[in-house]
N, C-alpha and C positions, 0 to 999 in steps of 0.2 A: 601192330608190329608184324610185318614178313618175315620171318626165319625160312632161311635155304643155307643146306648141307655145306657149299662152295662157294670160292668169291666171285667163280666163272658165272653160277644161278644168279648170286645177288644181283652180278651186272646185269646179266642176261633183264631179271626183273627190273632192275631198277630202270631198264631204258625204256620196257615194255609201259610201265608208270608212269615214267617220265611224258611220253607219248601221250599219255593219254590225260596226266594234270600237270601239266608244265608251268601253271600258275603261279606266282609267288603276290605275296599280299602286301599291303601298304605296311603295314606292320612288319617286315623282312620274315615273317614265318612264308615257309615253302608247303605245297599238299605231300613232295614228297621229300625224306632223304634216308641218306644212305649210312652206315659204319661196319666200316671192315680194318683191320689190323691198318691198311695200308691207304686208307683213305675216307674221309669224312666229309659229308657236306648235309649240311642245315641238320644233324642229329637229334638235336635237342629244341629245334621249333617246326615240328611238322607233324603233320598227320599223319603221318603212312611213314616208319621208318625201316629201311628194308636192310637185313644184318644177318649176320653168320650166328651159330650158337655162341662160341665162346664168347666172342662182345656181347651180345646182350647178357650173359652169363655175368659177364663185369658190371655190366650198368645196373643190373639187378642187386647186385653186391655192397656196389660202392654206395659209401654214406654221401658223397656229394650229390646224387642223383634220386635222393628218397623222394621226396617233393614232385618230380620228374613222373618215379615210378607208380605212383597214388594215380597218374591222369592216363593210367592205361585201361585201355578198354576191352582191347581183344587182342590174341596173339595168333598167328597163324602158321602151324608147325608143316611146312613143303618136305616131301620125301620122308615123314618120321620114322619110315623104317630105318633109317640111320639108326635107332634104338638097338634095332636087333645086331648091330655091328659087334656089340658087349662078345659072340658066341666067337668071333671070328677065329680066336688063339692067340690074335697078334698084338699087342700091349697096343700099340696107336690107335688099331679101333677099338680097346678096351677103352679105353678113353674116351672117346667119341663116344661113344655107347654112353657112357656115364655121365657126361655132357648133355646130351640129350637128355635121357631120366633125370637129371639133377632140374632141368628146368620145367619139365611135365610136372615134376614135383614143387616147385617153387612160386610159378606162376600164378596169381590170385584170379585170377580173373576168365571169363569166358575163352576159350582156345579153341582153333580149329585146327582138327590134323588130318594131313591129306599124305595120299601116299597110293601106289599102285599095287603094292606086291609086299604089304604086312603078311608075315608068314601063316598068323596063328589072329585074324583078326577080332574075333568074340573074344579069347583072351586077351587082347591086349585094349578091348575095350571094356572087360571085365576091370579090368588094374586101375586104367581111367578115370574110369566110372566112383572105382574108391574114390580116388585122390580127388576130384572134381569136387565130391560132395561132402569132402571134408574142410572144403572150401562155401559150403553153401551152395554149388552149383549144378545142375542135373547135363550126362550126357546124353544124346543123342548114336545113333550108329544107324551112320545112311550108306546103303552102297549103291554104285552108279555102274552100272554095265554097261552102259554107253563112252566109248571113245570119243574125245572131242579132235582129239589133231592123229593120223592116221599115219602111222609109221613102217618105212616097207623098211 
């Protein structure tokens, strides 16, 4: 699963995917699909489902989707400084903020969080690190100094 902050990113990704495994199989499972408030395709038979927090935060929830959520593997948190939104003042990205943690916290399974500009990041890989391995799971904390796309 891809998590991005926006439904503007999820497109953005989903088309970069799409691009790249536009496959669909005999069996009508697709490599990729998509769930946002406002539109769904192949959600529930694909490899790669690329989604906003709150939706996956439902499908996590919902009892009709247990069976679903057993067959995850890895989840991949884009921009997880949306976390630190919690400090902003403003009740919307209190929310958001807690959206985000609510699913760091939730998530079984191996995660990868990426992000440019975590404020405080040995703490917030400190927190992690708990939570990972109260799951059975050990974190990692890599950092890349290298720029891949060069923005003037």
């Amino acid at each position: 699963i891809y998590v991005a902050p926006t439904k503007a990113l999820v497109n953005q990704v989903a088309a970069e995917v799409y691009a790249r495994f536009k496959k669909t199989y005999k069996t009508g499972q697709s490599v990729w699909g998509i769930w946002t408030r406002d539109y769904r395709h192949a959600a529930m038979k694909c490899q790669i489902l690329i989604t906003v927090p709150e939706m996956l935060g439902l499908l996590l929830l919902s009892p009709m989707h247990v069976e679903w959520t057993k067959k995850i593997k890895r989840v991949i948190f884009d921009e997880v400084h949306c976390i630190g939104l919690m400090d902003g003042g403003c009740f919307f990205f209190f929310i958001i903020g807690q959206i985000w943690e609510n699913l760091l916290r939730s998530v079984q399974c191996p995660i990868l969080c990426l992000s440019a500009t975590v404020g405080n990041p040995k703490a917030f890989h400190s927190w992690l690190s708990t939570i990972q391995k109260s799951h059975g799971i050990d974190v990692e904390f890599i950092v890349c100094g290298h720029r891949h796309s060069h923005l003037k």
